[in-house]
N, C-alpha and C positions, 0 to 999 in steps of 0.2 A: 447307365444304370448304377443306383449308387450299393453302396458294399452291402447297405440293409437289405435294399432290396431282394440282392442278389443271396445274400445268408437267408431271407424269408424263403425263393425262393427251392432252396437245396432242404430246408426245414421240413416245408411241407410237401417234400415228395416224397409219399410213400414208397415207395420201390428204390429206395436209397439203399446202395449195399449193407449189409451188417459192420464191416469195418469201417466206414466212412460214415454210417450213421452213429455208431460209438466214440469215434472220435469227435466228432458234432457235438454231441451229449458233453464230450468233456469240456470244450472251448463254450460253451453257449454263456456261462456268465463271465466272460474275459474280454470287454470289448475291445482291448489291442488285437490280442491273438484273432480274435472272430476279420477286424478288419485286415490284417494282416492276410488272411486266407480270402478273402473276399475281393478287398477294394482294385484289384485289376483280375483279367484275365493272364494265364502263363503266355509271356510274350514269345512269337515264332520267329526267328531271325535269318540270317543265312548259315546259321550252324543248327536250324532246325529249333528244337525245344528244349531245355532244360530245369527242375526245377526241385522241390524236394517233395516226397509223396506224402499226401494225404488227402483230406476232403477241401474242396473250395477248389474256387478257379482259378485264385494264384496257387496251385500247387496239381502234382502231376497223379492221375486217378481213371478209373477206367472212363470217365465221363469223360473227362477232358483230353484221353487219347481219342474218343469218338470221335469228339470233336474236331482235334487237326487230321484223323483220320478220312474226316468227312469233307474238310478244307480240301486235302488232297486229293480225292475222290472227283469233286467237282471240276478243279483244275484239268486233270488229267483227261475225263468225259468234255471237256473244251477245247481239249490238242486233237479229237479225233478217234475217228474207229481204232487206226493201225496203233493209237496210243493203249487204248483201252485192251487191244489182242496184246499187243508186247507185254503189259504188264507189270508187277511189281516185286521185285524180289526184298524179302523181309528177313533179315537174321537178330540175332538179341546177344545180351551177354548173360553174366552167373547173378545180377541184380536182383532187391524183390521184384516180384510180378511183371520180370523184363518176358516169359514166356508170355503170360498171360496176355501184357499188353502187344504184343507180335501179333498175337492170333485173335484180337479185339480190330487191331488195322485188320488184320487178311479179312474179317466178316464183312468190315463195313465197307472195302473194297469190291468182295464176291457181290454183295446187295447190289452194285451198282455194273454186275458181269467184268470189272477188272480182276483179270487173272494174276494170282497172288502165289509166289513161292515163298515158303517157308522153310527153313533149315531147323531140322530135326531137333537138331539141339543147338548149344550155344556156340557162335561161330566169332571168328577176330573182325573189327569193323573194313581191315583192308580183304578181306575173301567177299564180304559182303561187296567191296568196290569192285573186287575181282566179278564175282557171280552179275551184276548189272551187265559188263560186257559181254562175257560171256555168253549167257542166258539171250543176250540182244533185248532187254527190259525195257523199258521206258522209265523207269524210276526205280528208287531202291530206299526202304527204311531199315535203322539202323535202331533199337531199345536199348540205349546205353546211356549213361552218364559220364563216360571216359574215369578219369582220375577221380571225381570227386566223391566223398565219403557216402557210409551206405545208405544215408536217408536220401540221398539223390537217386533221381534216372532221368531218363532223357530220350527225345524221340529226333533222330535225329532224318532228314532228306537227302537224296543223290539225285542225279541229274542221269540222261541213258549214256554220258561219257563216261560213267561211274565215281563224279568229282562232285562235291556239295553242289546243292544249287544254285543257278546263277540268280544275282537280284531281282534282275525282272519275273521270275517265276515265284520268286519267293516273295515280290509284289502283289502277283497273283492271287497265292496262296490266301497272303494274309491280307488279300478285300474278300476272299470266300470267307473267313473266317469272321472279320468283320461282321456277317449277314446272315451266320451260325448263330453270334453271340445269344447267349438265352433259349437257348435250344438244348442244349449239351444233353440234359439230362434223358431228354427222349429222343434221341437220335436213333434210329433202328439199326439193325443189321443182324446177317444172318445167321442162322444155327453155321456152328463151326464144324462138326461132324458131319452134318447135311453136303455141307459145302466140298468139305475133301471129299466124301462120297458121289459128287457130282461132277469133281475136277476141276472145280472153282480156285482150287485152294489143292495147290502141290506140294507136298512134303520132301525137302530134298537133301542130302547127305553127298553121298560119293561123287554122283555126278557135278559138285564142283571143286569136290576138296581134289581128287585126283590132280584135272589140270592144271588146279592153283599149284600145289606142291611141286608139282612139275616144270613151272615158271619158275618156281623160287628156285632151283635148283640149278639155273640160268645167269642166278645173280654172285654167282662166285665169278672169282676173276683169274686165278692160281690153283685152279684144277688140283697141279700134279702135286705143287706143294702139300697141300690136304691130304692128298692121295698117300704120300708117303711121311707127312710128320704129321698128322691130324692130332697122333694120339700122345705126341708131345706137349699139347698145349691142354692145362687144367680148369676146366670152365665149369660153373655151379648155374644153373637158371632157377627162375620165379615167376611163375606166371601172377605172383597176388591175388591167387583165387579166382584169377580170370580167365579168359577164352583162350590165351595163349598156350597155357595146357593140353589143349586138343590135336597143337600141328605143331608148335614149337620141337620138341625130342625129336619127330620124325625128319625136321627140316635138317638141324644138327647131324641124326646117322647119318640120313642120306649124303649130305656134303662129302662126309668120312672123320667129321669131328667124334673120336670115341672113348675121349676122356674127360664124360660127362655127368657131375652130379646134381639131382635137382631136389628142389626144399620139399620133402616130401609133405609135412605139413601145410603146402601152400597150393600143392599143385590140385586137390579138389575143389570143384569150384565153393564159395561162400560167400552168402550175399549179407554178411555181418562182416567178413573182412576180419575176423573174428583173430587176426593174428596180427594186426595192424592199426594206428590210427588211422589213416587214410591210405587207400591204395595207389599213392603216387609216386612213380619211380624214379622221380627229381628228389624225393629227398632221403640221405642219407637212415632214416628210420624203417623208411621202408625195407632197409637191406639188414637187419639186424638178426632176421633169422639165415640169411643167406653167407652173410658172414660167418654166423658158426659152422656152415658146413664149406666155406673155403675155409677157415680156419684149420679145420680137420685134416685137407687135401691138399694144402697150398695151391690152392687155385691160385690161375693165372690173370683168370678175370671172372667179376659176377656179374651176369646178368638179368635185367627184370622188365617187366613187362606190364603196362597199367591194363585193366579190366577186361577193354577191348580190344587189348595190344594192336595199337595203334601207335602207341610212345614206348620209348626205351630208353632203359636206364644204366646205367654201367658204374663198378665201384673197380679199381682195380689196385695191387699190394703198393704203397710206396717204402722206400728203403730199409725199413724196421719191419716190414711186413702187416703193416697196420692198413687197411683195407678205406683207401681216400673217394668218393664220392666224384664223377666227373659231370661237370656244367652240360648242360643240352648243348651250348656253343663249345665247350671243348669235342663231344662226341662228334660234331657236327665239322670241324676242322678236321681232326684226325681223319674220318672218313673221306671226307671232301681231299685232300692230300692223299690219303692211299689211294685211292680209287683214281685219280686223274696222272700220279706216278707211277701206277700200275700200269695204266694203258699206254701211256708216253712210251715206256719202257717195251711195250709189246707191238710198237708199232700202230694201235688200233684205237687212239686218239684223232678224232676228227679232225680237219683246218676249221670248222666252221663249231665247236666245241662248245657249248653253253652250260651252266650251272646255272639255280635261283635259288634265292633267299629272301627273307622276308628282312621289311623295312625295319625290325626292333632286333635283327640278330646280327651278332659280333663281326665287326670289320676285318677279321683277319681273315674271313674268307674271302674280299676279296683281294686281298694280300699272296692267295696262296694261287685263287684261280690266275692272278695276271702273271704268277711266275710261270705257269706253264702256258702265258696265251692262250688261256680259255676266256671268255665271254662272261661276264657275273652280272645277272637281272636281279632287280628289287622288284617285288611284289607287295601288298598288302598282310598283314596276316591273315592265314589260312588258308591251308591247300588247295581249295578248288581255285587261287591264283595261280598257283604251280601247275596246275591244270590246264587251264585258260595257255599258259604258255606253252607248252606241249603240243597242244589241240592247235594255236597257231603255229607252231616249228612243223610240224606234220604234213599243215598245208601249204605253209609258205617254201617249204624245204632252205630258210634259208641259216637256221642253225641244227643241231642236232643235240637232242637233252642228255645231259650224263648222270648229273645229279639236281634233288632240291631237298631246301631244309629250313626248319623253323629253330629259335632258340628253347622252342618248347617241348623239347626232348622228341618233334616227329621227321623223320626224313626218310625219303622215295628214294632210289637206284636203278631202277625198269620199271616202264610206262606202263606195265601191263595192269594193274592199278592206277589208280587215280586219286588216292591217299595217301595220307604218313603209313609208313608199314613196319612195324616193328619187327616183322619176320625179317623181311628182307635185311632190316638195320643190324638186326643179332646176329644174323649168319657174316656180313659181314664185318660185324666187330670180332667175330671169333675170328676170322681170316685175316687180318692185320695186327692180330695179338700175335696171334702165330706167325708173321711174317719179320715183327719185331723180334719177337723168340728168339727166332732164327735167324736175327743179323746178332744177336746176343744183347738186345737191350728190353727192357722193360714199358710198358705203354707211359707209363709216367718222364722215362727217358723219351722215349719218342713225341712228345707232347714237349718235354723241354727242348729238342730239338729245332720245332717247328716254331717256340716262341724265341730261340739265341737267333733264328733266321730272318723271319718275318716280325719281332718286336712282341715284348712282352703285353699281350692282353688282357685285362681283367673287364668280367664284365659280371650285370646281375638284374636280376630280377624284383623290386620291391612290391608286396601285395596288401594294398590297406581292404579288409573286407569291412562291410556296412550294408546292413540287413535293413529288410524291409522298406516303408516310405518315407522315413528319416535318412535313410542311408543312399537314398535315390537323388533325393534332394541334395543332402553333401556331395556327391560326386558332381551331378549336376554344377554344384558352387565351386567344388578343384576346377575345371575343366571350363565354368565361365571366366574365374580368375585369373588362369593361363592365358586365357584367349586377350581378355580384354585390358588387362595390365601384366604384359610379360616383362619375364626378370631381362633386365640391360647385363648383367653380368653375373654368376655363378660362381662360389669358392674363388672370387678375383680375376675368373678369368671372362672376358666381354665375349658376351651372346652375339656371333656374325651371322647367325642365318636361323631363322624358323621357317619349319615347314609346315603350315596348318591343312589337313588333310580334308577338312569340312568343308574349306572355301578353294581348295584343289592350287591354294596359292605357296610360292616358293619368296622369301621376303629376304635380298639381300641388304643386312642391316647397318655396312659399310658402303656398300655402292649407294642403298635407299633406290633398292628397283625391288619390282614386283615379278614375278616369272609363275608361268600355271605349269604347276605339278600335272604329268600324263600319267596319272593313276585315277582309282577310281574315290570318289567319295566315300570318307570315314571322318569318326570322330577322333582322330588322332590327330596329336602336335610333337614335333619332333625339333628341338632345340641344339643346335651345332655351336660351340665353344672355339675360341680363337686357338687353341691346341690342338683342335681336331677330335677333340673329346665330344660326348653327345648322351643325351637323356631325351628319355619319350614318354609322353604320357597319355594314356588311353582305356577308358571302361571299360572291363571284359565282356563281351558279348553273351557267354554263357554263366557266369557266376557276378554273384552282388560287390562285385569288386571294383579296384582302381589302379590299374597298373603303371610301376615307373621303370623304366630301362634304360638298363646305363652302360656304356662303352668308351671306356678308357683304353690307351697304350703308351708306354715309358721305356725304356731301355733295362730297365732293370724289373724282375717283379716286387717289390720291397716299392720302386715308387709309384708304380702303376695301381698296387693295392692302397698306397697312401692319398692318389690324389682321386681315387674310387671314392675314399671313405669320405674326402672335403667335400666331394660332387654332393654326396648322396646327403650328407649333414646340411648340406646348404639349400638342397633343393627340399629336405624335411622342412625345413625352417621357413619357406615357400609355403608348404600347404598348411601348415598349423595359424 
């Protein structure tokens, strides 16, 4: 269907909301904008939906959550009666119309007798992963947009492991979707009132917050320390207006952390975000109200939390007391190192011990796992691979999972979930501030620590965004570029290995062998340099993006950051 057709037909339906009919009104003599809203459907991936709201079918609206509402509907009525009784559990965050569109899925679910839990109010995306098991669901959706600014939201899927969906289901998905297309707007479903009144449609609160809380509180590792210095270590949190708000404080008491101050301004929810450019707790602005109040209290450490606190972010004082910003792959080490020193140390380190991480985050973890002989997996991005590994450790009993993590500020600690958890992450980033405390060093000391051991690393993340069907196309053109004329050498130093993720091939570019990568299919290429140095390049699945990832290490940090900056100049010079 081409984009006219598909603008004629959202024109002439009368029963068009009042807000999507006005905003209609305003784009109708702009034929960029019109096809911009038009000329595709919001594409469903394995991280579910995201897109930015308003009318049209490239953009997220109550039509269009009918729509993958209904995608999913179908699926599910395919898997079976016992799919259809398990059911669907549905949590949201503080976004626009993130309630609304919850209980638009729950209708068009009940219409088809799938039993729908809903959380009363706004819940974190990992209790949503918690509540699938629990509950023993069959599926679980997610109305969030994670990080991304307030014109976004997003509909995200689970799996009944409580892990995004696998591909094949999200193959599934999107051929129902496919056979939806042009339907959207008159898709039925049922009174939502009716429904709950029926028990189609469960409204649920304590009964899951209770046993979640009570997991997290599992995820300490130093009990006593807590118990008896808790109140020495000075910590500020931020939910950014997001769901973290609702459990975060409680996780904290409970632990015994009770030297706690929180951004008062930040911690009701708001879905303008209305104290922030964007709610992402990777960048240092997001912490700028949180800084004034460790400023106030000399906190030890700030904590923050994206929308659906799923991601964590951490700022902590360096030597002048000036409040530095730590990388996802720094959080991510530090962690990764207490946590695996902690157990060594307590005896309660497994022989058979595993960690995972994904293919785009910093090598020094595995630097850290092989001092302690623990096991270090590469996955794909995105947790439901952390998942996938779990789910086989369980069966096969032939590793045992301790940690996983992404360079993208999300990491797991207990299985009890099946996502990044920022709860679990903040509790224990508060528990190894205070551990360093208490050896008398500082987390920026304990960080220099781990790089004078294991080699200084510098790593980072480059984001080119490009909107729309021109900006599809240029990525499109990075990523054919790459594939079919790749650089021989980098800042001078000769390209030995590419890994192209599409064609599942591993290309030694000194031997001139070919080897097949045992992961799964992705658009990712990952380039390894004669130093051991490495860049990756890959679209983001959920944003108009194009991502480059880079990991460097040098003996000193002064060249590690020098020969970051030639990497990233050279591979700029690549895509322009």
């Amino acid at each position: 269907m081409s984009w006219k057709k598909a603008f004629h037909n959202w024109d002439e339906f009368e029963q068009l909301n009042e807000l999507n009919r006005q905003e209609l009104d305003e784009i109708k003599l702009d034929k960029t904008e019109l096809e911009d809203h038009f000329y595709k459907y919001i594409e469903f991936g394995t991280a579910g939906m995201r897109g930015v709201l308003g009318v049209g079918t490239n953009r997220l609206n109550e039509y269009t959550i009918r729509w993958v509402s209904e995608g999913l509907a179908q699926y599910i009525l395919s898997q079976g009666k016992l799919a259809v009784k398990r059911g669907v559990v549905i949590a949201y965050d503080s976004r626009h119309f993130s309630q609304e569109f919850a209980y638009i899925a729950a209708s068009v679910l009940a219409l088809h007798e799938i039993k729908a839990y809903v959380f009363e109010s706004l819940r974190p995306t990992p209790e949503l992963s918690y509540a699938i098991r629990y509950l023993k669901a069959y599926n679980g959706i997610m109305i969030t947009a994670s990080h991304n600014p307030a014109q976004y939201n997003g509909f995200k899927v689970y799996g009944e492991d409580g892990a995004q969906m696998t591909p094949s289901a999200v193959a599934a998905i999107v051929a129902n979707l496919e056979q939806l297309k042009g339907r959207e707007l008159t898709l039925a479903a049922v009174d939502t009132e009716m429904a709950i009144e029926q028990g189609k449609i469960k409204v649920i609160s304590e009964l899951v917050d209770k046993p979640y809380l009570c997991d997290l509180e599992s995820v300490v590792i130093n009990d006593s320390l807590i118990r008896k210095h808790g109140n020495d270590v000075g910590i500020v949190y931020t939910p950014l207006h997001g769901t973290g708000g609702v459990l975060m404080p409680q996780v904290l008491e409970v632990a015994g952390f009770t030297n706690v101050e929180y951004v008062t301004k930040q911690m009701n929810p708001d879905p303008e975000f209305s104290t922030v450019n964007s709610p992402n707790p990777e960048n240092i602005e997001a912490f700028n109200y949180a800084i004034r109040v460790g400023d106030e209290i000399a906190a030890d450490v700030l904590l923050a939390t994206d929308p659906d606190a799923d991601r964590l972010g951490v700022a902590v004082p360096d030597s002048n007391g000036r409040y530095q910003i730590l990388s996802g792959n720094q959080i991510g080490a530090l962690i990764l190192n207490y946590v695996l020193d902690q157990r060594k140390q307590s005896g309660l380190l497994p022989h058979n011990a595993a960690v995972v991480k994904s293919i785009v985050t910093s090598d020094i973890g595995r630097k850290i796992a092989a001092h302690y002989d623990v096991a270090m997996f590469e996955v794909l991005t995105g947790f439901k691979y952390i998942g996938e590994k779990i789910a086989q450790w369980q069966a096969d009993k032939k590793f045992v999972y301790q940690f996983g993590y992404e360079e993208s500020n999300g990491y797991m600690l207990k299985a009890f979930t099946r996502d990044k958890d920022a709860l679990q992450a903040g509790l224990m980033f508060a528990e190894l501030t205070l551990a360093y405390k208490q050896a008398g060093l500082t987390v920026l000391e304990g960080l220099e620590k781990l790089y004078d051991q294991f080699g200084y690393y510098s790593d980072e993340v480059v984001s080119l965004t490009l909107d729309g069907m021109q900006g599809v196309a240029e990525i499109n053109r990075i990523m054919t570029n790459f594939k079919t004329t790749p650089p021989q050498t980098v800042a001078d130093l000769n390209v030995v290995v590419i890994e192209d993720f599409a064609k599942q091939t591993r290309t030694d570019c000194l031997a001139s062998t070919i080897t097949t990568l045992d992961l799964p299919q992705a658009d990712v290429l990952k380039f390894y340099l004669e130093d051991g140095s490495w860049f990756c390049v890959r679209p983001s699945g959920t944003e108009p993006k194009i991502k480059f990832y880079y990991c460097v290490s040098a003996d000193t940090a002064m060249k590690a950051a020098d020969k970051l900056m030639r990497i990233k100049t050279a591979v700029t010079m690549l895509v322009q």
